[in-house]
C-alpha positions in Angstrom: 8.2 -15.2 -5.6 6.1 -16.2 -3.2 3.0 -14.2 -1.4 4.5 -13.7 1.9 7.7 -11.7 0.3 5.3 -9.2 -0.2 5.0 -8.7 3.2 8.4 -7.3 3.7 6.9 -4.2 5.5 4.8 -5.8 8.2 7.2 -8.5 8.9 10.1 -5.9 9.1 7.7 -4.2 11.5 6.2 -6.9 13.4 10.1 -8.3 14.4 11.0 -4.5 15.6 7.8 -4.1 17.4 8.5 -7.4 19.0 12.0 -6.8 19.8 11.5 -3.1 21.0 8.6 -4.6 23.6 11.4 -6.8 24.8 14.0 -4.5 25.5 11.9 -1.8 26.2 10.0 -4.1 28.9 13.4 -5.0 30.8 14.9 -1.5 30.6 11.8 -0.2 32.0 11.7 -2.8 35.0 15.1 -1.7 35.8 14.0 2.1 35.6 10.8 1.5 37.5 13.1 0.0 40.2 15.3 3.0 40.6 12.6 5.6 40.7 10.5 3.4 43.0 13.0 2.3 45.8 16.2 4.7 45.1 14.9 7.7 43.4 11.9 8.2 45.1 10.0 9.2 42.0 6.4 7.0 42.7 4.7 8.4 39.4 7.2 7.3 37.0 8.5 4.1 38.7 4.4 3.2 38.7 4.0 4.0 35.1 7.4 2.6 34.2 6.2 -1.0 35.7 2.8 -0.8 33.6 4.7 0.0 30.3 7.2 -3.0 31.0 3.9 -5.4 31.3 2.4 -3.8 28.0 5.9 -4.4 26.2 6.6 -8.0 27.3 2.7 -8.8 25.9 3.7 -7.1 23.3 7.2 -9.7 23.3 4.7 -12.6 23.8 1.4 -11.6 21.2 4.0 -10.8 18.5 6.0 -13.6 18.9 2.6 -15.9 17.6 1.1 -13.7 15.2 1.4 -10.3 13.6 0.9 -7.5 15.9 -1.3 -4.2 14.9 -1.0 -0.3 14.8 -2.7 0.0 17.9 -0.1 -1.5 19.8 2.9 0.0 18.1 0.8 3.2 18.6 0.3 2.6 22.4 4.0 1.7 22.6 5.4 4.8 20.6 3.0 7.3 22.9 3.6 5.5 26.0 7.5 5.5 25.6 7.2 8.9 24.6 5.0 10.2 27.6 7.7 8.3 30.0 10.6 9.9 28.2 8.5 13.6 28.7 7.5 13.1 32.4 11.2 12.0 33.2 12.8 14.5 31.9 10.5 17.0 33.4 10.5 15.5 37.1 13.9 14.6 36.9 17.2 16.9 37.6 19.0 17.4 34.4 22.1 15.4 35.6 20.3 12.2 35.4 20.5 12.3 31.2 17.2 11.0 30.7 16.3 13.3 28.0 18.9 11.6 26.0 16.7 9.1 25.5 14.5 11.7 23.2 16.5 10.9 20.0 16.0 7.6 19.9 12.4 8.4 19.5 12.1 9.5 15.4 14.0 6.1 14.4 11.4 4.2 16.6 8.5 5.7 15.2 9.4 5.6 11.7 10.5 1.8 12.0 7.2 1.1 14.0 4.2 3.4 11.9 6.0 4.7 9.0 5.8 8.3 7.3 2.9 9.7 8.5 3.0 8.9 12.2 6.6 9.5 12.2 6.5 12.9 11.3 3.9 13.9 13.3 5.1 11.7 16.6 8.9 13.4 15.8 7.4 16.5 16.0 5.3 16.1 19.1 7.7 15.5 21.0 10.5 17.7 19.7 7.8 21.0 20.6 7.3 19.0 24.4 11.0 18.2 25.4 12.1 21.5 23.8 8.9 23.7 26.4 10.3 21.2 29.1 14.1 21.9 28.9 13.4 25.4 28.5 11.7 25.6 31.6 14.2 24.2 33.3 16.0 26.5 36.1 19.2 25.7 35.6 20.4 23.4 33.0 24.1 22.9 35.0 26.4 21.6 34.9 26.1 21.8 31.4 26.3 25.2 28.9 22.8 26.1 28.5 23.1 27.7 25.2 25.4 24.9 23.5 23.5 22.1 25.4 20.1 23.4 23.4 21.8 23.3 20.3 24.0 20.6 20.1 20.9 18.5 21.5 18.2 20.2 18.8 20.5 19.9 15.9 20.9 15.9 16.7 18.0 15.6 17.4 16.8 17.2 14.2 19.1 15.0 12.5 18.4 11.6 13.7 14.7 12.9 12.1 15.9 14.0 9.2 18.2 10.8 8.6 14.9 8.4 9.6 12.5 10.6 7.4 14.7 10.0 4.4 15.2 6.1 5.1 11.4 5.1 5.1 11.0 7.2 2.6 13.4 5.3 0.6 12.6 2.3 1.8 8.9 3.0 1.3 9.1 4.0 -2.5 11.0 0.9 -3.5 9.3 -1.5 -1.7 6.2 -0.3 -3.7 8.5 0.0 -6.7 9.6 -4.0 -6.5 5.8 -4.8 -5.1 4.5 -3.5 -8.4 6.9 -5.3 -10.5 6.1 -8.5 -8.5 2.3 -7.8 -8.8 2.2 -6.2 -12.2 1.7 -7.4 -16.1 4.8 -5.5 -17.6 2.9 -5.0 -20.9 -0.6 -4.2 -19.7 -0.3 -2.8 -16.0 -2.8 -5.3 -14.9 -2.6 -7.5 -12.2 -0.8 -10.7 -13.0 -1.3 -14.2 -11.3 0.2 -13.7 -8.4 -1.9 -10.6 -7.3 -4.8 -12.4 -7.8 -3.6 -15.1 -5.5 -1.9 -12.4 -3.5 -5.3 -10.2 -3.6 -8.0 -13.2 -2.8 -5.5 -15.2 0.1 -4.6 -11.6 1.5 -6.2 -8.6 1.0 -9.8 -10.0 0.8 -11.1 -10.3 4.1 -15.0 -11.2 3.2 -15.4 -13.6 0.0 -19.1 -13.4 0.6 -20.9 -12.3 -2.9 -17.6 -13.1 -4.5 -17.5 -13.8 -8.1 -15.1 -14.1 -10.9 -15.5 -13.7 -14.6 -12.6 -15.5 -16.4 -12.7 -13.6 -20.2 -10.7 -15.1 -23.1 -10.5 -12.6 -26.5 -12.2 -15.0 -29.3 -9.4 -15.8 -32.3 -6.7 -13.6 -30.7 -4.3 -15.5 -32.7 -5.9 -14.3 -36.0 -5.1 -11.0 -34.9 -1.6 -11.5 -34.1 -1.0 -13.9 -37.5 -2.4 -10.9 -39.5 -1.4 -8.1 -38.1 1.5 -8.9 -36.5 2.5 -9.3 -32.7 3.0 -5.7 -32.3 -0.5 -4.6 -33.0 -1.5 -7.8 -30.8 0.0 -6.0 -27.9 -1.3 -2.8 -28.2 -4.8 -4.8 -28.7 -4.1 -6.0 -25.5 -3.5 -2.6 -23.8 -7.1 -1.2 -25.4 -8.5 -3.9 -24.3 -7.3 -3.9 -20.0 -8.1 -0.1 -20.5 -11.8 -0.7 -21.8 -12.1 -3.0 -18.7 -10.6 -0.9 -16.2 -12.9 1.9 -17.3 -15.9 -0.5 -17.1 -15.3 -1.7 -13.5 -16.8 0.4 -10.8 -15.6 -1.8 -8.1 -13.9 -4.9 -8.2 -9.8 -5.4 -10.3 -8.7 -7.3 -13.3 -6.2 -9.6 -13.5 -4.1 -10.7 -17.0 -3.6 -14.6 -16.6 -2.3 -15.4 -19.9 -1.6 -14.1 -23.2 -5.2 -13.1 -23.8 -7.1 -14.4 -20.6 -7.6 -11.7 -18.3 -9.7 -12.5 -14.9 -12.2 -10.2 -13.1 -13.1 -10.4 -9.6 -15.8 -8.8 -8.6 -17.0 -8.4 -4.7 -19.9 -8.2 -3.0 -22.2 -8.9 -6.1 -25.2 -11.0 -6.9 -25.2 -13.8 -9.7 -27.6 -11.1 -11.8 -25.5 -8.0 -11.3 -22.6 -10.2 -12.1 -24.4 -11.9 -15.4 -25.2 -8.0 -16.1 -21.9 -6.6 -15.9 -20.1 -9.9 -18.2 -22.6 -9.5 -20.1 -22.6 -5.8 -20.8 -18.6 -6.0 -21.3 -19.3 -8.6 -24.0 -22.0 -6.4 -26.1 -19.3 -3.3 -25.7 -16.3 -4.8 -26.5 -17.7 -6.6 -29.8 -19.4 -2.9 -30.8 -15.9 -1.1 -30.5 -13.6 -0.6 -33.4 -10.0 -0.2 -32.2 -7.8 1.8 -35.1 -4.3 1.0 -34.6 -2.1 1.8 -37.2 -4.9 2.8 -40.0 -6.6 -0.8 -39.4 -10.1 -0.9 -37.8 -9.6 -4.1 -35.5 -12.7 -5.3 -34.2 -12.6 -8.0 -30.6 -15.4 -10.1 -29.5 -15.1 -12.2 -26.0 -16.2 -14.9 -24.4 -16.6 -15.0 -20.9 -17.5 -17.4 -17.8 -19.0 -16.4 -14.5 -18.7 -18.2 -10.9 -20.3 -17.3 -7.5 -17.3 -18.1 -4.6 -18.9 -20.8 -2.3 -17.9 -21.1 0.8 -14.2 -22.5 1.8 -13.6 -22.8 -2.0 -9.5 -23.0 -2.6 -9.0 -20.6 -5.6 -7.6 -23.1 -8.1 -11.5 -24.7 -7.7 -13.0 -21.5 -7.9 -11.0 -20.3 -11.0 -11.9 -23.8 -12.4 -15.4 -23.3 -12.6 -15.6 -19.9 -14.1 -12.7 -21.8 -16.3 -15.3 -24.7 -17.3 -17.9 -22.0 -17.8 -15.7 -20.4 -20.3 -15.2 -23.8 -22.3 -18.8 -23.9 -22.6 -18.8 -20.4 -24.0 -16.2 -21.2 -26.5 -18.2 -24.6 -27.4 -21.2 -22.4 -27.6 -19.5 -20.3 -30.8 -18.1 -17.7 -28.4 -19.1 -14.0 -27.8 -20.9 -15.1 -25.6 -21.4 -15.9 -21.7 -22.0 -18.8 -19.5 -22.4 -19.0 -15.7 -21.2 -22.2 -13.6 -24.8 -22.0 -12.1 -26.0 -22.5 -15.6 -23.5 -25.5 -16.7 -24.4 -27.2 -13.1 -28.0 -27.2 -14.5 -27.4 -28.7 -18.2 -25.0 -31.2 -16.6 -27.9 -32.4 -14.1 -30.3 -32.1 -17.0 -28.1 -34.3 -19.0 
């Protein structure tokens, strides 16, 4: 799996909001036509004709690069204000409240739960004030008319609630089993490509620790693989509880990464260094035997444009050195740059 299926969501929502602004710019030309030279309604037509230029940028931004809530906001409000203002200038013949229960499967597809639910319900109090101060409501039955129209309209809700609901607790369902160690519930490699090429906007004061549990394989010869993996668990647990800000990362059977951001090469020496005096002080009792870990551990500062593969390598190299060193113990690249120009 590659990074950008994890994007399902916004890409879903990106080709509907670019879509939607292409439609929704043409039907509202033709609209704006009618109520400015036939229907005679200046207000809406004008209005109509600004929402069809916001949708077809919309057509044109989106069709380059992703688009952003504000626009699918602005769209979603927009629509719904013409939708409100037509039905409330208009004569009920013309049908344009119809176009009210479109609106919940728009805004769920466009912003999701939240705005969804409160956007749905928006407008269900407006049209429902409007349509009740309507006059007359002929040719059609007043009292069936109101219900036939609230119950689909409470329907078409319901049914959109439900689906990105759905949709919204699996995708984070197959996004963790994507992102996540199965044994440990740490990150696994692709998160941490995922989380530096993606979610982390500023690398500035960047730094990774790249840890490695000394003679693991002693552990797992002795005591058996079993007791190996619940090692493991302790251990992502005694790291998770350690890290104030930052996330860890399992990269291999007992190589676990930390990134920590927006850090300083002392706090960051600190903080590897404090995990390593812990972690060799704690007795972990797993089935009556008192197991006792020591790690070793290499630092790096990000520099700037670094790919990651170059950045993990120097916190990688860092590590060697620790392990050359006799291990339990830790080594910064800054440090290895210095003995290898000294040498």
């Amino acid at each position: 799996m590659d990074i950008g299926a994890l994007r399902g969501t916004q890409a879903l929502r990106n080709n509907v909001l670019k879509w939607m602004g292409f439609c929704l710019g043409v039907l509202a030309g033709i609209f704006a036509g009618f109520n400015l030279f036939i229907n005679d309604f200046f207000v809406l037509g004008a209005l109509e004709v600004v929402f069809a230029s916001f949708c077809f940028y919309i057509f044109f931004y989106t069709r380059k690069r992703n688009g952003h809530l504000w626009q699918s906001l602005t769209l979603c409000v927009f629509l719904s204000l013409l939708i409100t203002l037509g039905t409330y200038l208009s004569d009920i013949k013309s049908l344009l409240f119809i176009w009210t229960c479109s609106l919940p499967v728009l805004f769920y597809l466009l912003l999701g739960k939240q705005y969804g639910k409160v956007l749905s319900l928006v407008v269900a109090l407006l049209q429902g004030g409007i349509l009740l101060t309507k006059s007359s409501l002929e040719p059609l039955n007043s009292i069936n008319f109101l219900l036939n129209f609230s119950f689909t309209y409470i329907s078409i809700w319901a049914v959109s609630h439900t689906f990105e609901n759905s949709r919204a607790e699996y995708g984070k369902r197959l996004e963790n089993l994507a992102l996540l160690d199965p044994l440990t519930g740490a990150g696994n490699r692709l998160a941490m490509t995922h989380y530096f090429e993606v979610e982390l906007k500023n690398k500035n004061g960047l730094f990774i620790l790249m840890l490695d549990l000394d003679y693991f394989k002693n552990i797992n010869d002795q005591y058996g693989h079993d007791v190996g993996d619940r090692i493991l668990i302790e251990v992502t647990s005694f790291f998770r509880q350690r890290i104030s800000k930052g996330y860890i990362f399992r990269i291999g059977g007992e190589e676990f990464a930390i990134f920590l951001p927006d850090s300083d090469p002392q706090s960051a020496y600190d903080f590897a260094d404090m995990l390593r005096e812990q972690l060799s002080t704690t007795i972990h009792n797993i089935d009556e035997e008192a197991i006792n870990l020591t790690i070793s551990i290499g630092v790096a500062c990000y520099m700037p444009n670094q790919t990651l593969k170059n950045f993990i390598k120097c916190a990688d190299d860092a590590l060697y050195q620790a392990k050359q060193q006799g291990r339990n113990r830790v080594v910064t690249a800054y440090e290895l740059s210095q003995q290898n120009k000294a040498s």
